[in-house]
C-alpha positions in Angstrom: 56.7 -15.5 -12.6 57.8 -14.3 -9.5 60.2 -11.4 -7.7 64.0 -11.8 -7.1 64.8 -12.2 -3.7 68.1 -10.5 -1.9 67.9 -13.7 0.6 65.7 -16.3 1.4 63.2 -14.3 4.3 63.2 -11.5 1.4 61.5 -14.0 -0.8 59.1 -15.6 1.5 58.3 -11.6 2.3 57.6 -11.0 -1.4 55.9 -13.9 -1.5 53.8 -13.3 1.0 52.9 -9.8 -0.6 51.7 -11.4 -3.9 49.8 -13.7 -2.4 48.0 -10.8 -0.1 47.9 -8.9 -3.1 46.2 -11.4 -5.5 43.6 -12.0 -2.5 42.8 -8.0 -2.4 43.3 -7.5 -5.7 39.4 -6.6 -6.2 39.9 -4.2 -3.7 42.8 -2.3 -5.0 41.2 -2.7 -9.1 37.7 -1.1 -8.0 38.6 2.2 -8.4 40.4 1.8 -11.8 36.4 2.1 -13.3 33.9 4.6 -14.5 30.8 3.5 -11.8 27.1 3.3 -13.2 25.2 6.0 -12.2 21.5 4.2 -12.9 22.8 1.0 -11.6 24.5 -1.2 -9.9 25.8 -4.8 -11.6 23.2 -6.9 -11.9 20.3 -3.9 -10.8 19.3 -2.8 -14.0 16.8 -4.1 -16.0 18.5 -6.2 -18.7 21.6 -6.4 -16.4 25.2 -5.4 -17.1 26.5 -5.7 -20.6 29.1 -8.8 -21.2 32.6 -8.6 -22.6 34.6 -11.3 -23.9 38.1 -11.8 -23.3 40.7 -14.1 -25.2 44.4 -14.4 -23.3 46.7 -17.6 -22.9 47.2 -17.0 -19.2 45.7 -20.6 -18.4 47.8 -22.0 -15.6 49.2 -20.6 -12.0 50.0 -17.7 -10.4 49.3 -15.5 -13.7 46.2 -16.8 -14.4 44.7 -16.0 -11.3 46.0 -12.2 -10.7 45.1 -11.6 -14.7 41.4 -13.5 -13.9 40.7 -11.3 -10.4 41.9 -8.0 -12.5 39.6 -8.5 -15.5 36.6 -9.7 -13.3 37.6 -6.5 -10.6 37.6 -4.3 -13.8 34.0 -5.3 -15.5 32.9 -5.1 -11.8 34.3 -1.4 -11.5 32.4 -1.1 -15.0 29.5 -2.2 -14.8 30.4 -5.3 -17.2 30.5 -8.7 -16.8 33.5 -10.5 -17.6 33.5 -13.5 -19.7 37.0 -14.9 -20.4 38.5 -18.0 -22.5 42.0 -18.4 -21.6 43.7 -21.2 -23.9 47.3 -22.6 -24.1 49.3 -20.2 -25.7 50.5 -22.1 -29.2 46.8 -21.8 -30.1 46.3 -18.9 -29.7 47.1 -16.5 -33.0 45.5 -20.0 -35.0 42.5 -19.4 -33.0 42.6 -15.7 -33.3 43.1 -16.0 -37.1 40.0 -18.2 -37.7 37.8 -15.7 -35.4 39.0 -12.6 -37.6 37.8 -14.9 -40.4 34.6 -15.7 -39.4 33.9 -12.1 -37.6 33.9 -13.7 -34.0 36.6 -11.8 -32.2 36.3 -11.0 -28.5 35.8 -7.2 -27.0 39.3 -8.0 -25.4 42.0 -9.7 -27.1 45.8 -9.8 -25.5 48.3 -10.8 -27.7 52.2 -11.5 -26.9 53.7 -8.0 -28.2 55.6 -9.6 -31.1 52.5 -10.9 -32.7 50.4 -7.5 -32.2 51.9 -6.7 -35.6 50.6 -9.6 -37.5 47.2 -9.0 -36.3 47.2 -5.3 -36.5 47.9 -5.5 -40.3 45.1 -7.8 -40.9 43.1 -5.0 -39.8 41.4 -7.0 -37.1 41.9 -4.4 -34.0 41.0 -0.8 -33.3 43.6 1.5 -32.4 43.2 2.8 -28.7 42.8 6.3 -29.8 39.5 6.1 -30.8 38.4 5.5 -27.0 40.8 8.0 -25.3 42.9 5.7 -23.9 46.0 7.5 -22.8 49.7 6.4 -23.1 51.1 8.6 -21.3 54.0 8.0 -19.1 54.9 5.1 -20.8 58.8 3.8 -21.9 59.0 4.6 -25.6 60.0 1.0 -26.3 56.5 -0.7 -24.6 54.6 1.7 -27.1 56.3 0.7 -30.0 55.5 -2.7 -29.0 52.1 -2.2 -29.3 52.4 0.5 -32.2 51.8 -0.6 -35.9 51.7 2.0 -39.0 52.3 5.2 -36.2 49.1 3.9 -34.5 48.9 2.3 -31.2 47.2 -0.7 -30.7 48.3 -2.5 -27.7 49.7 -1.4 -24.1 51.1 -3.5 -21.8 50.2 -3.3 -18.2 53.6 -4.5 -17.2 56.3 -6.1 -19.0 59.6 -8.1 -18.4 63.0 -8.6 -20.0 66.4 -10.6 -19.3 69.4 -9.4 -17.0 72.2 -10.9 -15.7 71.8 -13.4 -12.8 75.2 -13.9 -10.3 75.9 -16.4 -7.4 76.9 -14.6 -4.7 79.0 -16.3 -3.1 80.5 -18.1 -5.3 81.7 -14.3 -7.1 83.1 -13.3 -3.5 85.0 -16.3 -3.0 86.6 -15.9 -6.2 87.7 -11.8 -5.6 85.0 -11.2 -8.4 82.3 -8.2 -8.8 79.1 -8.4 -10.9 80.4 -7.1 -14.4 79.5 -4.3 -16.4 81.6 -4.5 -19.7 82.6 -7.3 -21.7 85.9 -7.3 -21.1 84.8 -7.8 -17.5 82.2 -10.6 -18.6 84.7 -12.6 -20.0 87.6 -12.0 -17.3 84.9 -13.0 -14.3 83.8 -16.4 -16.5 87.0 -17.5 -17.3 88.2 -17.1 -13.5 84.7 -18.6 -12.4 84.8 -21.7 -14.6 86.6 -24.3 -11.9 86.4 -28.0 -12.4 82.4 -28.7 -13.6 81.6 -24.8 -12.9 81.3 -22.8 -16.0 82.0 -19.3 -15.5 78.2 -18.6 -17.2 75.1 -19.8 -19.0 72.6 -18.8 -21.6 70.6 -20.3 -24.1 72.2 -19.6 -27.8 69.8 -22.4 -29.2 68.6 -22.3 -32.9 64.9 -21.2 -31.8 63.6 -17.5 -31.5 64.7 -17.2 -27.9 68.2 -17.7 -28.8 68.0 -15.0 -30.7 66.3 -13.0 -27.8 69.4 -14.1 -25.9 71.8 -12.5 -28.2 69.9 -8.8 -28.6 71.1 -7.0 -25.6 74.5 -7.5 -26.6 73.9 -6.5 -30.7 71.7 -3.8 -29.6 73.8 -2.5 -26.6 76.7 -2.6 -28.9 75.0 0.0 -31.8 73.8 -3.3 -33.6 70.5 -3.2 -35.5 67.9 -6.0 -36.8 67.5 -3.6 -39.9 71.3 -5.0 -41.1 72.8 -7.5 -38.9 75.7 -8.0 -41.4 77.7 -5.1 -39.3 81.1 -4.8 -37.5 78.4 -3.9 -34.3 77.0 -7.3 -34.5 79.7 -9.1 -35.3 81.8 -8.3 -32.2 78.6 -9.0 -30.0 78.4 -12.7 -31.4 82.7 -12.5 -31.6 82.1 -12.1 -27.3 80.5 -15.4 -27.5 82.6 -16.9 -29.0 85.1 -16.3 -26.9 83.0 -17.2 -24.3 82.8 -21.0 -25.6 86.3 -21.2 -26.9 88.1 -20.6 -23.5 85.6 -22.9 -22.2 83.7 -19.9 -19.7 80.2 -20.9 -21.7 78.9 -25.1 -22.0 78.9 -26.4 -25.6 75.6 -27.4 -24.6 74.2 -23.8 -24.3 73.6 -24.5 -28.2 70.3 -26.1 -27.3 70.0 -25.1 -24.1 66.5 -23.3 -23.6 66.2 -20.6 -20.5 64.8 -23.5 -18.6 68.1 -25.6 -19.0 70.7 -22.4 -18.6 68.5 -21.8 -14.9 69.2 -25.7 -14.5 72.7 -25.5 -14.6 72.9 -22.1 -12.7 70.9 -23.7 -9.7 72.6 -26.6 -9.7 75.8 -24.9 -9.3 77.2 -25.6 -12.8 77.2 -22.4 -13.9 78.2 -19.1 -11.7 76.5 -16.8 -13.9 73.5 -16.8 -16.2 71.4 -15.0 -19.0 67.9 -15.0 -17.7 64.5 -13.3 -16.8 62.3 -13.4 -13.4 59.8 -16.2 -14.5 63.1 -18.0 -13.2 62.6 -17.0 -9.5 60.2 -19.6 -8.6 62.6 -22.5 -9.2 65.8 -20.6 -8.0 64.1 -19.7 -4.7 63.1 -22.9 -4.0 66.7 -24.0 -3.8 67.8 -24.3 -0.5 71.2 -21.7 -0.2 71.1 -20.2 -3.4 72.1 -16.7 -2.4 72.1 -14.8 -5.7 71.8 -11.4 -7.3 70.5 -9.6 -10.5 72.3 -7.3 -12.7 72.2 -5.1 -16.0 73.1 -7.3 -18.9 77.0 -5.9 -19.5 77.8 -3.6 -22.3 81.1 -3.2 -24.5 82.1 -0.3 -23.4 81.4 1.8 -20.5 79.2 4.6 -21.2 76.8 2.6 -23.3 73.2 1.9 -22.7 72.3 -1.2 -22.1 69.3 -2.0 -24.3 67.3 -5.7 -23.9 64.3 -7.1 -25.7 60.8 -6.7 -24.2 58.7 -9.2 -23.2 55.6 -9.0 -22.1 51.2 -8.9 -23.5 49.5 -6.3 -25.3 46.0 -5.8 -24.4 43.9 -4.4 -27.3 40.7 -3.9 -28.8 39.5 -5.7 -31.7 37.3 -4.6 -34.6 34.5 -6.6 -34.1 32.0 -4.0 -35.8 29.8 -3.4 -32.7 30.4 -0.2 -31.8 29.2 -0.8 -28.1 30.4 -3.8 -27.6 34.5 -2.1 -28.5 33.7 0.5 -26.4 33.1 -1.8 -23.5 36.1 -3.8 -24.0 38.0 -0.7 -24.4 37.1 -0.2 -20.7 38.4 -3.2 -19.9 41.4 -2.1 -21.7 42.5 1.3 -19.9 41.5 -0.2 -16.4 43.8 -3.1 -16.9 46.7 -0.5 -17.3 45.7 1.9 -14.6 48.4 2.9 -12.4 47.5 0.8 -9.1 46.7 -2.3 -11.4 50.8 -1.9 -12.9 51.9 -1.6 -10.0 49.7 -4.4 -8.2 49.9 -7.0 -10.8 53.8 -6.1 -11.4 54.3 -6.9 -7.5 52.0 -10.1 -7.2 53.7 -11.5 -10.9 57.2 -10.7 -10.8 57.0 -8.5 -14.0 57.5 -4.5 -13.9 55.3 -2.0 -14.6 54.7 -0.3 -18.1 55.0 3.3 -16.9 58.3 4.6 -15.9 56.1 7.0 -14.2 55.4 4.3 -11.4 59.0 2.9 -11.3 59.5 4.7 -7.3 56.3 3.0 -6.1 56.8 -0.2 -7.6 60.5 -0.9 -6.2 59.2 0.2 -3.0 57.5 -3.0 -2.6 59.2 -4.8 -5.1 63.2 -3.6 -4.2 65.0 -6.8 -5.3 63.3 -6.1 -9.4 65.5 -3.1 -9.3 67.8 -4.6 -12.1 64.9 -5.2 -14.4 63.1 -1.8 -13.8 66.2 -0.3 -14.8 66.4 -2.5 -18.2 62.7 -2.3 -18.5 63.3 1.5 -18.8 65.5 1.6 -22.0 64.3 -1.8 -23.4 63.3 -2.4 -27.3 60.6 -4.1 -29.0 62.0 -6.6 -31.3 59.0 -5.4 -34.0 60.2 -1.7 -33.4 62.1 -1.8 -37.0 60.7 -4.3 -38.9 56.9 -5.1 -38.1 56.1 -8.1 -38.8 59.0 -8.7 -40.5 60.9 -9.2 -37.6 60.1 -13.1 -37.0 62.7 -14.0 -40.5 65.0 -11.7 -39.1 65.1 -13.4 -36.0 65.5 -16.7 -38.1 68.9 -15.3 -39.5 70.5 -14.3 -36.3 70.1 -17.4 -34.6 71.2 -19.2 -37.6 74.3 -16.9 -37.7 74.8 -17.7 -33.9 75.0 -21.4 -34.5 77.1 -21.3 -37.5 80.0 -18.9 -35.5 79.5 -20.9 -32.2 80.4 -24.1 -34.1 83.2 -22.9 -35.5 81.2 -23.1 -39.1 82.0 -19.4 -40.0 83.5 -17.1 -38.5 81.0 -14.4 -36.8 81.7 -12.0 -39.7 80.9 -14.7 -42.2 78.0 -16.1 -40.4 76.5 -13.2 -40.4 77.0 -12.1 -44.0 75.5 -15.6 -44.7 72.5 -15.4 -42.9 72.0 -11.5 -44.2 71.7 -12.8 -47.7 68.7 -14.5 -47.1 67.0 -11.6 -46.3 67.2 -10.1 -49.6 
């Protein structure tokens, strides 16, 4: 994932900045830990204690800022760092047979959706315990790591989805980023000329279409708790519209995020629904001069709310006391404040703090739009726990039955409610 740029010598500067900052990561992490004061690593007699990690941050640019944090933090400790990252569709299978045969790691991150799941299984410690504090945090990124009142999980930084613009395609047409619906839909129907569509978005029948769709239910007073509401129903009616006047691709009923940053790069699509794990591919297109905005709410005044994304990092019961404690350690110097900031600047994400927001966009000025929805973001498990995963089942069903034509959005959604007894 990497930052936004506001043109292309913006980018190569930010990119530059990662890269310095994934070199000196070490550096900056050192002081995040509580020093020996009988030795050194690898002075003592039986040599620093080991900690095992378990994350699915195998490949690229993540897994090498995550890798020099953890090994900088059991430095800082006086721990060694032992870590198995794995592809992430093994990982909860993986983490399931571990709990089952008593083999957890010290250090376990888990994507926030699934800290639920694991948490009732009893198979992590809350952070309590060790003093781990949580202050300064959004509300939203702890209830993403909170299960039964207790925390669990924190998130060094997180991410979400905004609203993506072509720049000059929008000032060509007399257009302005929008902020309401109304204005969503006026600025794609003028944008969509010849094979332009006026926007793009993935409404596809997977959980990430129903990602897609929660800032506009939630912005709009919806709630998971009972999507059958006249709240919801004119979020998915804005769709819709969208598709019906032709502003939004047919094909953006199984487009992924992947295919919706496709058509936007290619210039097929003026606007788009997306999150900063796109800026890689869109700054390597030569001319794309685009920008980054709050997702647009119904009516002025509200607050625009948006899904988190993002890895807890947490501390599983593994029944040696020692060995918890250490990982906890690793835990609390993974979310110190120079390791949000550093790792939120080298991997495009934003810190978990609000606390840090000033410091971070000092280096980070073009993530402005996402530290701004970071800030009032939800976690999708907030309501329902583990729960949430049938839930998200009926939205996107509901969203492919409306989009369709199959039902209207009010029936599409009283249809997919029933299933949820």
């Amino acid at each position: 994932m990497k930052r936004l740029r506001v043109g292309r010598s913006a980018s190569l500067k930010a990119s530059a900045l990662g890269a310095a900052l994934i070199v000196t990561l070490p550096l900056v992490l050192a002081a995040c830990g509580s020093k020996s004061t009988t030795a050194s690593p690898g002075t003592s007699s039986s040599g620093p204690a080991t900690v095992h990690v378990l994350d699915y941050y195998n490949e690229g640019n993540d897994n090498k800022v995550i890798g020099a944090t953890l090994t900088a933090c059991g430095t800082a400790n006086n721990l060694t760092v032992v870590r198995d990252a794995i592809p992430g569709a093994g990982l909860i299978q993986k983490v399931l047979q571990e709990s089952s045969s008593k083999t957890l790691p010290d250090v376990l991150m888990l994507d926030n959706p699934d800290m639920q799941q694991i948490a009732k299984s009893g198979a992590l410690a809350p952070l309590a315990d060790y003093g781990i504090s949580t202050a300064g945090y959004a509300p939203g990124i702890l209830q993403a790591g909170t299960y039964n009142g207790k925390i669990y999980g924190l998130a060094p930084t997180v991410n979400s989805i905004a609203l993506f613009y072509n720049k000059d395609v929008l000032t060509k047409a007399g257009v302005t980023p929008p902020t309401t619906w109304a204005e969503l839909q006026t600025a794609a129907k003028k944008l969509t000329v010849g094979n332009q569509y006026g926007i793009a978005l993935d409404a596809n029948a997977t959980y990430e279409g129903s990602w897609t769709f929660l800032p506009f239910m939630w912005s709009n007073g919806g709630s998971e708790k009972s999507i059958n509401t006249p709240e919801v129903a004119a979020a998915l009616q804005l769709w819709v519209n969208l598709m019906k006047d032709g502003s939004l691709s047919k094909g953006a009923l199984n487009w992924t995020q992947a295919d919706a940053e496709n058509q936007f790069a290619a210039g097929k699509a003026a606007m788009m629904i997306n999150g900063p794990w796109q800026f890689p591919a869109l700054n390597a297109v030569k001319g794309l001069n685009y920008g980054v905005v709050p997702i647009p709410v119904n009516t002025a005044g509200q607050v625009p709310q948006a899904p988190l994304g993002g890895e807890v990092w947490t501390v599983p019961n593994t029944g040696n006391a020692d060995n918890q404690k250490n990982g906890a350690k690793i835990v609390a110097c993974m979310n110190s404040d120079a390791n949000q900031v550093a790792m939120a600047v080298a991997r495009g994400t934003v810190p978990s703090k609000t606390t840090l927001a000033d410091t971070f966009l000092k280096q980070a000025p073009a993530m402005a739009a996402f530290t701004k929805t970071v800030a009032t973001a939800r976690a999708r498990t907030a309501i329902l726990g583990d729960a949430w995963p049938k839930t998200a089942t009926a939205i996107y069903t509901a969203v492919q039955q409306a989009l369709t034509g199959g039902a209207s959005p009010a029936d599409a959604l009283k249809s997919a409610a029933s299933t949820l007894g």
